[in-house]
N, C-alpha and C positions, 0 to 999 in steps of 0.2 A: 926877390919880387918876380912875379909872373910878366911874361913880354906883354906887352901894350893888347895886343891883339887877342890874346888869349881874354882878357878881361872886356873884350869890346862885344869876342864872339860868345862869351859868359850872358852878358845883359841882351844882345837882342836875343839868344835862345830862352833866355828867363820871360823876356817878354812877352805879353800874351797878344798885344798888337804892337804894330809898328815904334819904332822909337828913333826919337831923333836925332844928330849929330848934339846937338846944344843938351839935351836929356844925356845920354853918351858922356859927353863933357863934364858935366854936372856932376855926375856918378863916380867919374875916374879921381874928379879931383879932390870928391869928400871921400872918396875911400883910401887911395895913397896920401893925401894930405898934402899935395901938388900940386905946381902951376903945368895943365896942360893945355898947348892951342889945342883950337880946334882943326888947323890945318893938318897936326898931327893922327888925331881921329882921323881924318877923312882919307889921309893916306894910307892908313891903316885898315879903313874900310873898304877901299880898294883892292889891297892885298889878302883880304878874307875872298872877297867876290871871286877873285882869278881862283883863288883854292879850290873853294866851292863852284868853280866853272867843269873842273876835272869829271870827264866822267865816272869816274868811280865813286864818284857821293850823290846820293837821292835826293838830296836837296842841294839849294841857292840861294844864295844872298841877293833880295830883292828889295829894292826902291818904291816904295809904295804911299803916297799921299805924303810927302817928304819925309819919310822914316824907314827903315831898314826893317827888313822882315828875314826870319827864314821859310820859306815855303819849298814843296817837291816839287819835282821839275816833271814840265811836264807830261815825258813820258810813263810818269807812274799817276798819271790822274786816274785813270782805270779801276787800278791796282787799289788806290785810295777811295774811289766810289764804293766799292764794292764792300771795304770796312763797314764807311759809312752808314751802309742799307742796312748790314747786319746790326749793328749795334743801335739803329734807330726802331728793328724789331724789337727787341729786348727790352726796349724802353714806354712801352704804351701801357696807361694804366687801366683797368676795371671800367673806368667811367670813358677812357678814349677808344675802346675796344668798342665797348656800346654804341659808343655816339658813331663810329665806322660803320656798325655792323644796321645800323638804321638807314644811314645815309645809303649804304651800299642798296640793300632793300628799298628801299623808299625813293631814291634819286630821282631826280632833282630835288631836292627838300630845302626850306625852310626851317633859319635855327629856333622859330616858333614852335613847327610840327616835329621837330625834336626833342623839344624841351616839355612838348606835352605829352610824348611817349616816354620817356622818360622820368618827367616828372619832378625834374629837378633842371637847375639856371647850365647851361652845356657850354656859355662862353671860352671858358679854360678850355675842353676838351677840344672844340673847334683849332680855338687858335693852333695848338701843338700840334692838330693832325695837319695844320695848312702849314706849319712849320717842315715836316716832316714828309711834305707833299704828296700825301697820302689824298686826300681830296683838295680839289679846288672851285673856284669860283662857276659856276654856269649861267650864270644872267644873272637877272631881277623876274620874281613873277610878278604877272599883270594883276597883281591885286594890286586893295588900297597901301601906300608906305612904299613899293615897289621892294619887299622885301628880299634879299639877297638868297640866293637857289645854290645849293653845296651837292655835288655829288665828285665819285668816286676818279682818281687820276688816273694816266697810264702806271706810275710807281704802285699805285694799291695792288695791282696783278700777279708787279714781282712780290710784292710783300707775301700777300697769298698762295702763292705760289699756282696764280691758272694764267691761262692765257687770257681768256677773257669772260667779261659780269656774267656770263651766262655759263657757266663752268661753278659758280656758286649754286648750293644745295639750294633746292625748290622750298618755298614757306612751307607750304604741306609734307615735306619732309620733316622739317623743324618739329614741326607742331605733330605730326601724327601719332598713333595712337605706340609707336614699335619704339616712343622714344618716354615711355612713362614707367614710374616705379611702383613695383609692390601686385598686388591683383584691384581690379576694380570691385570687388565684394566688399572689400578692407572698409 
């Protein structure tokens, strides 16, 4: 049989949030078929912490909302942001691209005045961009409903890669005449 420990730091890395000494417990003793206290866990959980205290490991056994986590410590938050941005690029779909490339143009907007360029209901697409804090909240306009105003975050810049909204091609670029196919006689 595997040491105590090994089996404690099994289940909270398995875990996708925190878990807790009595979960722990729980776990150890429908798998070995054991009576274990929980004072034993806890000791055990203690001797994971100091391990993961060492700096030679990127993460740490964390206490959080009474349950054990592992998270990176955090002089690698950086390092980890910087994942993050990339892989939330990769992620935007056809209709959240759209619903950006409106707002970015159009801002301050209305998910009314989106949905009418558009043409279709853009609640999904919202949510995941304000997930992804690509746009956020700008007031309410002083219309009737005081309906909620979307434009563009400081995160949408780096997404794009400019410095700033005014580094985005001009409409009359978009639309001109040097961006159409085939001859106009056709």
């Amino acid at each position: 049989m595997l040491p105590l420990e090994q089996y404690i730091e099994a289940l909270i890395f398995a875990s996708d949030q925190g878990i807790r000494t009595e979960e722990i417990t729980y776990c150890l003793q429908a798998a070995v078929e054991a009576e274990i206290e929980e004072v034993t866990v806890m000791n055990s959980i203690q001797n994971i912490k100091k391990k993961y205290a060492d700096p030679a490991f990127a993460i740490e056994l964390v206490k959080m909302n009474n349950g054990y986590q592992f998270l990176t410590k955090k002089k690698y938050h950086q390092v980890i942001s910087q994942l993050q941005l990339q892989r939330s690029k990769k992620k935007l779909s056809q209709a959240a691209l759209e619903t950006l490339a409106i707002i970015a143009y159009k801002q301050p907007v209305t998910k009314l005045e989106i949905e009418q360029i558009r043409g279709v209901n853009c609640d999904y697409s919202i949510q995941k961009l304000l997930d992804k804090e690509l746009i956020s909240i700008a007031g309410k306009a002083e219309t009737v409903g005081k309906p909620i105003l979307y434009a563009t975050s400081n995160q949408f810049a780096d997404y794009m890669g400019i410095n700033n909204i005014n580094e985005l091609p001009a409409m009359s670029e978009l639309n001109g005449s040097t961006n159409s196919i085939g001859n106009e006689q056709e």
